[in-house]
C-alpha positions as MATLAB code, in Angstrom:
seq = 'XXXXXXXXXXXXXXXXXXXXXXXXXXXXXXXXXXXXXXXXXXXXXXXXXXXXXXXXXXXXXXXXXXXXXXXXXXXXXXXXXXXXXXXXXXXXXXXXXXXXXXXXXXXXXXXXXXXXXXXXXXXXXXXXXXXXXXXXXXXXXXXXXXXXXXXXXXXXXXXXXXXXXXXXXXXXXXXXXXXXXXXXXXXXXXXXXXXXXXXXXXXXXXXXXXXXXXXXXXXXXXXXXXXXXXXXXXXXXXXXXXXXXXXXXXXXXXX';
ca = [
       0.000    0.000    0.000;
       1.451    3.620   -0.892;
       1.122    5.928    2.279;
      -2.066    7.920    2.291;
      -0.769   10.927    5.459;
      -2.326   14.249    4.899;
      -0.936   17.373    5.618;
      -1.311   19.405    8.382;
      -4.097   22.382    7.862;
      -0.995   25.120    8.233;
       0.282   24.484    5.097;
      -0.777   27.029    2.747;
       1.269   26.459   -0.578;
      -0.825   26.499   -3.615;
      -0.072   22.604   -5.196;
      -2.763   22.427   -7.506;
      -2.030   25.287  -10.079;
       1.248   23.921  -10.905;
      -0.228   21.044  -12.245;
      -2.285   22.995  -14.691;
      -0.926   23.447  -18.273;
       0.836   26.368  -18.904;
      -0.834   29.269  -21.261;
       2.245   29.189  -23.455;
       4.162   26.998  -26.544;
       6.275   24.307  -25.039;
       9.420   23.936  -25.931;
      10.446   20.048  -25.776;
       8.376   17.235  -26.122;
       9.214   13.662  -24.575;
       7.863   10.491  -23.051;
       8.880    9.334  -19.661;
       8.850    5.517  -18.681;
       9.453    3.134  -16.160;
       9.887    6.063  -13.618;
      11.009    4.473   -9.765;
      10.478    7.682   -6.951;
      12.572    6.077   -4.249;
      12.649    8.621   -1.033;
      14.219    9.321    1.967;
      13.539   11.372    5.034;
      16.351   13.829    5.527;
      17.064   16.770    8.341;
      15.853   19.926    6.767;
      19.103   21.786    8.110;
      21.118   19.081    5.747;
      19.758   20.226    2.774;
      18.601   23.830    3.290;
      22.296   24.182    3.213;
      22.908   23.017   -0.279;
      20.360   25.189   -1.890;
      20.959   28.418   -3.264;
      19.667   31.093   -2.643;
      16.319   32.578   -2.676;
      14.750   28.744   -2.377;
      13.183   27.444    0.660;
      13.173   23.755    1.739;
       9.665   22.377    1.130;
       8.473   19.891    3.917;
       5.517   17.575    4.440;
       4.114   17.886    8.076;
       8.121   19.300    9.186;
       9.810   16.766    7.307;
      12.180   17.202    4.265;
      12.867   14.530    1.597;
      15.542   13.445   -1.084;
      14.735   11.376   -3.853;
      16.620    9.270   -6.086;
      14.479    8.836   -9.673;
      15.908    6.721  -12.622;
      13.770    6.338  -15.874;
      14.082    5.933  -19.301;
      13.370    9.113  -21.988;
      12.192    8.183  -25.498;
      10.856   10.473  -27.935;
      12.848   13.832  -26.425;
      12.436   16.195  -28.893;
      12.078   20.375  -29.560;
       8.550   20.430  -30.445;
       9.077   21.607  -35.052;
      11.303   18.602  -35.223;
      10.738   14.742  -35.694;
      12.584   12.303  -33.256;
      16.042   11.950  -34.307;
      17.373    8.122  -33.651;
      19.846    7.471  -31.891;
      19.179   10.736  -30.204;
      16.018   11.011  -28.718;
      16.113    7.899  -26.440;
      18.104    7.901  -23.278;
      18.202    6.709  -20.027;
      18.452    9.032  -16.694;
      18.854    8.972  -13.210;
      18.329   12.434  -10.731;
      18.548   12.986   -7.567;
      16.196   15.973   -5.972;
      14.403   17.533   -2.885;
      11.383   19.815   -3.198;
      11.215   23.489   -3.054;
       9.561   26.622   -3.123;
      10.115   30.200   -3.933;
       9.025   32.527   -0.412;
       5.724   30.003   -0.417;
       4.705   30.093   -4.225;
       5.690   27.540   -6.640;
       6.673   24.486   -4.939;
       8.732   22.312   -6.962;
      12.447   20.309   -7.227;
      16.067   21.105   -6.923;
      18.203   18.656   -9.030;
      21.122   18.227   -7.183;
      22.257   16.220   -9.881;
      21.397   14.719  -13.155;
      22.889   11.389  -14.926;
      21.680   10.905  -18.712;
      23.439    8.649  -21.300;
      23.195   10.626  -23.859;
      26.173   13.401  -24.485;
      24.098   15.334  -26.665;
      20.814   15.274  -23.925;
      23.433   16.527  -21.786;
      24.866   19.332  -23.413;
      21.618   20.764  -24.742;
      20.263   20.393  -20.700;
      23.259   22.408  -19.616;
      22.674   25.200  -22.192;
      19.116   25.513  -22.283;
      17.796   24.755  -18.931;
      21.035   25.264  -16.541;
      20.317   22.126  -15.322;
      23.571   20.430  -13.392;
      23.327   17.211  -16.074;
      26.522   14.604  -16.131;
      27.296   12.420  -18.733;
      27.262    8.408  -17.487;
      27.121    4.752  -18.956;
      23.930    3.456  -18.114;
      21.561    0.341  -18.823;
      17.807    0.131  -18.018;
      16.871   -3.118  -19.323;
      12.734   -4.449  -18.363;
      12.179   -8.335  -17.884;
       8.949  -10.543  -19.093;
       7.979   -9.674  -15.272;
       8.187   -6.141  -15.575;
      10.978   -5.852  -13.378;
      13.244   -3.405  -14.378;
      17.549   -3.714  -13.813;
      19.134   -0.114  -13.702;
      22.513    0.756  -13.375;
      24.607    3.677  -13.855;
      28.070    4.978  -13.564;
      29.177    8.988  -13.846;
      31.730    9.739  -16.407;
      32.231   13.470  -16.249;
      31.735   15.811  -14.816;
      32.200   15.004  -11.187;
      32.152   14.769   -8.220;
      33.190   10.868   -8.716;
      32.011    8.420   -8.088;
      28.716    8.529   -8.549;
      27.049    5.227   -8.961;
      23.376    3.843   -9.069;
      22.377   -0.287   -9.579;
      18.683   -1.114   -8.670;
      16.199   -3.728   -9.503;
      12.401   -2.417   -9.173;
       9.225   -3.198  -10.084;
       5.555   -1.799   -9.898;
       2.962   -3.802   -7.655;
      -0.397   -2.899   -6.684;
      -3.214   -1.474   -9.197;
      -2.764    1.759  -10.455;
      -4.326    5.242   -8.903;
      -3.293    8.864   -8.710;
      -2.068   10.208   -5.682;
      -4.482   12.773   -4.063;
      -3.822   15.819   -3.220;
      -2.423   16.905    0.872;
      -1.077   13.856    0.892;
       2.345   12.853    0.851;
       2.728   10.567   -2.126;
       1.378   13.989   -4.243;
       4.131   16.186   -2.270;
       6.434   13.599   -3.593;
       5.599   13.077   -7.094;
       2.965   15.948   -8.664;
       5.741   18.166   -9.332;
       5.584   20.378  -12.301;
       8.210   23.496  -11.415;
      11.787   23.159  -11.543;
      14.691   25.744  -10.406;
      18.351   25.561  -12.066;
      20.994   28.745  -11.482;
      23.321   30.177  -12.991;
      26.387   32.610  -11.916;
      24.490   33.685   -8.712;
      20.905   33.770  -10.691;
      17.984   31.554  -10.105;
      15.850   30.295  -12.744;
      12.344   28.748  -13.100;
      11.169   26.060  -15.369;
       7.973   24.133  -15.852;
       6.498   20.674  -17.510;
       3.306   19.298  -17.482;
       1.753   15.896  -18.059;
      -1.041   13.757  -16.828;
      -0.464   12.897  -13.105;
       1.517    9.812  -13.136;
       0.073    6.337  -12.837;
       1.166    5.308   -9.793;
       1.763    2.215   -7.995;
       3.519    1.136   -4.744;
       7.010   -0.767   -5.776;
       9.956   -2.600   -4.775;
      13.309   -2.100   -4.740;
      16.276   -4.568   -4.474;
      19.941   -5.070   -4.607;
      20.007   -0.941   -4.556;
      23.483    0.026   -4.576;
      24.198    3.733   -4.978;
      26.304    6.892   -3.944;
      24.800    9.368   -6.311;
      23.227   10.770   -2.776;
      26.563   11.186   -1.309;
      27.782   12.722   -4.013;
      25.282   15.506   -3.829;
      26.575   16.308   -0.633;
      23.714   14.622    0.991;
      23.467   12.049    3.955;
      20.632    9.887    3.562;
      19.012    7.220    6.138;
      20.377    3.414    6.134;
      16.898    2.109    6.010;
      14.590    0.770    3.251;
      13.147    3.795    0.603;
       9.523    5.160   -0.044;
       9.125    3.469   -3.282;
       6.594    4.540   -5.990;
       6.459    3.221   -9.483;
       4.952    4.864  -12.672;
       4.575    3.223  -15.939;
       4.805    6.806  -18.257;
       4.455   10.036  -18.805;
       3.988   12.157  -22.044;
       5.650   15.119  -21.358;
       5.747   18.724  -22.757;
       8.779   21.276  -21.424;
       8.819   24.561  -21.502;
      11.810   27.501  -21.749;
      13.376   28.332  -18.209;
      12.470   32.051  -16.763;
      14.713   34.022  -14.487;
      12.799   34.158  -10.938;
      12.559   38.202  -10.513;
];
């Protein structure tokens, strides 16, 4: 069973209009798949540190989280343009806590970003200021849905920077409601990048994921540490979603 907590009645952060469509031509269009959310709680002091400024640690009911997300892209895109192959597929791994901008716009800090593919890379670093590293990965699904990732950083650092997991979905399929913490988890539509001292805002939109509970095994990883983060010994929140069509739209500066 996913966890169904609600939120304390003090919170009073606006999550539903993010996950409206924006009035405005995206800029990217891609399909996410075989998406694992695997969090941890974390001290809030631990990451508020890492963050830069003019972002505030987002928290469900006092608590702040880090996440560690692999999936696969196909599809990836600018919107005038037709799939390229050999380009548009790639797999990814990020690792994130949530956000918010003086209590608007809650959404996720990438402390870091894996991707296979140089080019998805480059193109992340220019156009979205995202922190994206280049790494050999492998995300291959079995006749039981199960799904084997693994990844290893190649540049930039820090190194190393490592992921190998086996998950799979289990459960039926729902959508997590809002105020409760599998939505503060997963609905997230805004993301913030900087740049030379400036702080930038992005957004996406898509259906609300599919969800189911999942399981992890043989997880092996120091992606987290690498961030700078410390993360709990014990067992993850897991959530599984199957895909996502996705449309993403140009960065703004946060004035």
């Amino acid at each position: 069973m996913m966890p169904t907590t609600t939120r304390t009645a003090t919170d009073r952060i606006d999550r539903i209009a993010p996950t409206r469509r924006p009035d405005a031509p995206a800029l990217m269009i891609q399909r996410w798949a075989r998406l694992a959310f695997l969090h941890w709680p974390v001290a809030v002091d631990d990451v508020r540190r890492l963050l830069p400024a003019g972002l505030t640690v987002d928290t469900f009911d006092g608590q702040a989280w880090v996440g560690l997300v692999p999936f696969v892209v196909t599809g990836a895109r600018p919107v005038f343009l037709p799939p390229v192959p050999g380009l548009s597929r790639f797999d990814e791994v990020n690792v994130r806590t949530y956000v918010h901008d003086r209590g608007r716009a809650p959404g996720v800090w990438f402390f870091s970003l894996d991707a296979s593919s140089r080019v998805a890379v480059t193109a992340a670093r220019a156009l979205f200021k995202l922190g994206y590293r280049h790494a050999r990965m492998r995300a291959e699904e079995g006749a039981d849905g199960r799904v084997r990732f693994e990844s290893e950083r190649i540049s930039p650092g820090p190194l190393p920077a490592t992921c190998t997991v086996e998950y799979a979905p289990m459960g039926p399929v729902r959508h997590a409601v809002p105020d409760t913490l599998e939505h503060f988890l997963v609905e997230r539509y805004i993301l913030y990048a900087a740049d030379g001292g400036r702080l930038f805002r992005g957004r996406v939109h898509h259906e609300s994921y599919p969800l189911q509970a999942g399981t992890v095994s043989g997880l092996r990883e120091d992606l987290v540490a690498a961030a700078g983060v410390g993360r709990p010994a014990s067992e993850p929140l897991v959530h599984y979603a199957s895909e996502v069509n996705v449309e993403v739209f140009p960065i703004k500066e946060v004035g």
